[in-house]
C-alpha positions in Angstrom: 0.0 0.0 0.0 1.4 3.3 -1.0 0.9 7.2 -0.3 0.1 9.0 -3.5 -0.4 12.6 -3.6 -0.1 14.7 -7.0 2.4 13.2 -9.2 5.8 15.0 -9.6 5.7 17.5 -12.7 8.2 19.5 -14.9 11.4 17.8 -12.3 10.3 18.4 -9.1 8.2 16.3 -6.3 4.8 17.4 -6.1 2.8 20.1 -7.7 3.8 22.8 -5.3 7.7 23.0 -5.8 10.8 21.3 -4.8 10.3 22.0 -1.0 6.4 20.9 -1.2 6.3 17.0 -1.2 5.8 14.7 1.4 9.8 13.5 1.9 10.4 17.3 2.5 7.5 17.4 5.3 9.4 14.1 6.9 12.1 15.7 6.8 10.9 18.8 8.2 9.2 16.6 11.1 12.3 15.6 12.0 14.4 18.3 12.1 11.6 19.6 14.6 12.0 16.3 17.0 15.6 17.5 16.9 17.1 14.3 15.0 20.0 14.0 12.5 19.8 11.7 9.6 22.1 9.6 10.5 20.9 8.7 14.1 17.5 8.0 12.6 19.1 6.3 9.7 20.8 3.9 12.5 17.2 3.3 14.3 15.2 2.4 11.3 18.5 0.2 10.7 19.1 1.3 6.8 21.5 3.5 5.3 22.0 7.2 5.5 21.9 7.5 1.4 18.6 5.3 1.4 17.0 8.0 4.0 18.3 11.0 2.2 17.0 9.3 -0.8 13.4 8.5 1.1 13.1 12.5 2.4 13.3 13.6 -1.4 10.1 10.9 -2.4 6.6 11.8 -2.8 5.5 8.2 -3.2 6.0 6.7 -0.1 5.0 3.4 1.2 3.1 3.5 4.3 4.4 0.7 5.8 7.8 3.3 6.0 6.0 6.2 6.8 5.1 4.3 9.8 8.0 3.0 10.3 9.9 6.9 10.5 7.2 8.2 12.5 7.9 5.7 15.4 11.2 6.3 15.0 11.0 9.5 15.8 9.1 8.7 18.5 5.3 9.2 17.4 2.5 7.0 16.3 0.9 7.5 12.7 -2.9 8.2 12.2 -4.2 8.3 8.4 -8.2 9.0 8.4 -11.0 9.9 5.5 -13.2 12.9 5.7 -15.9 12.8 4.2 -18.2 16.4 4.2 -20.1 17.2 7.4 -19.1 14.1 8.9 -16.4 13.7 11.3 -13.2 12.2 9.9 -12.8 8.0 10.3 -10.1 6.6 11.8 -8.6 4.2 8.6 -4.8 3.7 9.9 -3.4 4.0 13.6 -4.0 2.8 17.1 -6.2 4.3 19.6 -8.7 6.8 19.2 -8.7 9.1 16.7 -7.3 12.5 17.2 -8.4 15.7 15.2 -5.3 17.2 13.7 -6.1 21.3 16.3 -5.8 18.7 19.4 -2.6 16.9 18.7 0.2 16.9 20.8 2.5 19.6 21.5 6.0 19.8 22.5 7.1 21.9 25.8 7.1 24.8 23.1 3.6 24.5 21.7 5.2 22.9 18.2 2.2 20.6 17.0 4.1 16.8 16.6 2.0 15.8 13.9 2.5 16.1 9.6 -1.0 18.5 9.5 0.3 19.6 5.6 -0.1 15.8 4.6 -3.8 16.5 4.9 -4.1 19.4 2.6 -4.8 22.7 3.1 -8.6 22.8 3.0 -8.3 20.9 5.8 -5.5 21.9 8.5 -6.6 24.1 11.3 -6.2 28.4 11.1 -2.6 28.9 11.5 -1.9 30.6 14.9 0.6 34.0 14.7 3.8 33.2 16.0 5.9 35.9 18.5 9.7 35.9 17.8 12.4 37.6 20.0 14.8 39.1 18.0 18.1 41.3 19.0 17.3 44.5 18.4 19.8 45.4 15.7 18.2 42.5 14.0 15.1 43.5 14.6 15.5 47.0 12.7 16.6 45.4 10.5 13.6 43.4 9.6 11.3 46.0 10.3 13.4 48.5 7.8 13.1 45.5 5.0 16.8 45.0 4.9 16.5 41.3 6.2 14.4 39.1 4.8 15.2 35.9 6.7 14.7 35.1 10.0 17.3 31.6 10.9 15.8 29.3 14.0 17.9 26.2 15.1 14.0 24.6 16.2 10.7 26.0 14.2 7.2 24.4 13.9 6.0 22.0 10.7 2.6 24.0 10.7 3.3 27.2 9.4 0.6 28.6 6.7 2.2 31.1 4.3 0.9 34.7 5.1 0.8 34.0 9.3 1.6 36.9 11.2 4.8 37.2 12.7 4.9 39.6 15.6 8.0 40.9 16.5 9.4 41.3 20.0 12.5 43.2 20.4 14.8 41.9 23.1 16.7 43.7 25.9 17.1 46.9 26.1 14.3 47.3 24.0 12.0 45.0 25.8 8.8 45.9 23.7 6.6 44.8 21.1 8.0 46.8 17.8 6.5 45.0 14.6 5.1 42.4 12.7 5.6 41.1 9.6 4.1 37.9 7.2 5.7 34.5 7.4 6.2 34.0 3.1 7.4 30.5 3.9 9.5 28.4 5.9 12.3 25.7 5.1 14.2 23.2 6.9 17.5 22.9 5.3 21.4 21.6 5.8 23.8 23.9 7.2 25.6 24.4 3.7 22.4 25.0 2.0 21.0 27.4 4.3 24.3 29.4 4.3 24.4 29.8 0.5 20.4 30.2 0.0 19.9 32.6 2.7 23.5 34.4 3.5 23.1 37.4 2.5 19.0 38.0 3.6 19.7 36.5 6.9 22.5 39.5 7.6 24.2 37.3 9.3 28.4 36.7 9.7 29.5 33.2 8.6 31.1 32.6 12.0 27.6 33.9 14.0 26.2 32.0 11.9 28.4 28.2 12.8 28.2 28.9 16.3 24.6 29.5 16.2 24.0 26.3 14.5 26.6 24.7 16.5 25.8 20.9 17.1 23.3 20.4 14.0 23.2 19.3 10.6 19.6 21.4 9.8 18.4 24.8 10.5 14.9 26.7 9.7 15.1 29.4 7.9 11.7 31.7 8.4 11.0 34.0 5.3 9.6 37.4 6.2 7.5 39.8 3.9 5.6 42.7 4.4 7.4 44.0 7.6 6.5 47.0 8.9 6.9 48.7 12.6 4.4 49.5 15.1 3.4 53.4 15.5 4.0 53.2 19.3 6.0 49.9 20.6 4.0 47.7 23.2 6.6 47.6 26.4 7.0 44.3 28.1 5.3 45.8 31.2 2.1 46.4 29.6 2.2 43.2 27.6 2.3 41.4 30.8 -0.4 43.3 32.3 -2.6 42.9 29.3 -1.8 39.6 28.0 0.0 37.6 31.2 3.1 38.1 28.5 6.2 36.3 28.8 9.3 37.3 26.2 10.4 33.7 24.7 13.6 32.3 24.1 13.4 32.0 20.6 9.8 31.8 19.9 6.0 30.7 21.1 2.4 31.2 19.9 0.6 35.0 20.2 -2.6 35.0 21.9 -5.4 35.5 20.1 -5.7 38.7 21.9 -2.5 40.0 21.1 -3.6 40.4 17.6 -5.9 42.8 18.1 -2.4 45.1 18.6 -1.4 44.8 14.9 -4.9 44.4 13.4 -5.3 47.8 12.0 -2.0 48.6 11.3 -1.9 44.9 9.6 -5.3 45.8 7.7 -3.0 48.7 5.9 -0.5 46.1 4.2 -1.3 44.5 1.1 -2.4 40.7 1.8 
């Protein structure tokens, strides 16, 4: 038994480009559990060329998509939808989980593949707050970077989320926003050369940040523009119970409502 989605076209995997297929959203799965290709190479007990080789399919047996997601620790669930009826469990153990209730990580990252469903059907993606330096952060909000680099990011990104941007110490305060164009999971020497120069970043920042891995995220940014008046962590506390993250978490809903006119100004 196999999993078919739309059948590769003019050299690339999948209808939607050479980072749209399902190999790519293993892959991207993985990077967020934290786990190099080789060490889950060595527990699915095949070689490291075979899984390179199974991260760049779109035509994937299930019987090995099961097999990865255990090995990364997680338990697969396939199910039909049919209209207004709820979906029916067809693959998996246990009872069947909607896609906006699976499990989170200590960060809030969903551990689940919600792409492989399709977009009609995945859950409203949630804005994101980042903290940034604040000489990166100007730079952002002044449209000179472009690209926003995270060792750890989230699988269930939507194109056009809202990235709100929280400017770290001695800022401390809310000072823009900006829209998430896309995001990709990449090796180390890819991400250098693709993103470099839009990341504004030094080439030996840039290894100690990644220090340890063989994959980063880079987070592509559009759209960026500053807030009239920054919010000040003091008063985001107050308002929203606010808490500056390490790298980043999911806004409240509420927090939104900071950006919404402002954000109803930009082209969409």
């Amino acid at each position: 038994m196999r999993s078919r989605r739309n059948r590769p076209q003019d050299g690339h995997p999948g209808t939607g480009g050479p980072t749209d297929f399902l190999g790519s959203r293993l892959q991207n799965l993985r990077c967020l559990r934290g786990m190099t290709q080789l060490a889950l190479a060595e527990a699915l007990g095949i070689g490291q060329t075979a899984l390179s080789h199974l991260e760049r399919r779109d035509d994937i047996l299930v019987s090995s998509l099961a097999a990865y997601v255990e090995a990364l620790g997680g338990n697969l669930h396939i199910a039909v939808a049919f209209p207004n009826g709820d979906p029916l469990k067809l693959i998996g153990n246990g009872s069947w989980m909607p896609v906006a209730d699976a499990p989170r990580d200590s960060s809030g990252n969903q551990l689940c593949l919600p792409s492989v469903l399709g977009p009609e059907q995945l859950p409203p993606s949630r804005d994101v707050v980042f903290s940034i330096h604040p000489d990166h952060a100007s730079k952002i909000l002044a449209g000179t970077k472009t690209v926003e680099l995270r060792r750890r990011f989230t699988a269930g990104i939507k194109p056009g989320t809202l990235a709100l941007i929280y400017t770290t110490r001695p800022t401390s305060a809310l000072t823009g926003f900006a829209k998430i164009q896309d995001v990709q999971c990449l090796e180390l020497p890819d991400l250098w050369r693709k993103h470099r120069s839009a990341a504004c970043l030094e080439r030996g920042d840039f290894e100690t940040y990644f220090s340890g891995l063989r994959h980063g995220f880079a987070i592509v940014l559009n759209s960026a523009q500053p807030l009239t008046k920054p919010v000040g962590l003091s008063e985001l506390r107050k308002r929203f119970g606010f808490e500056p993250p390490q790298s980043y978490q999911y806004a409240s809903p509420h927090m939104r409502g900071l950006v919404e006119h402002e954000w109803s100004q930009t082209p969409h």
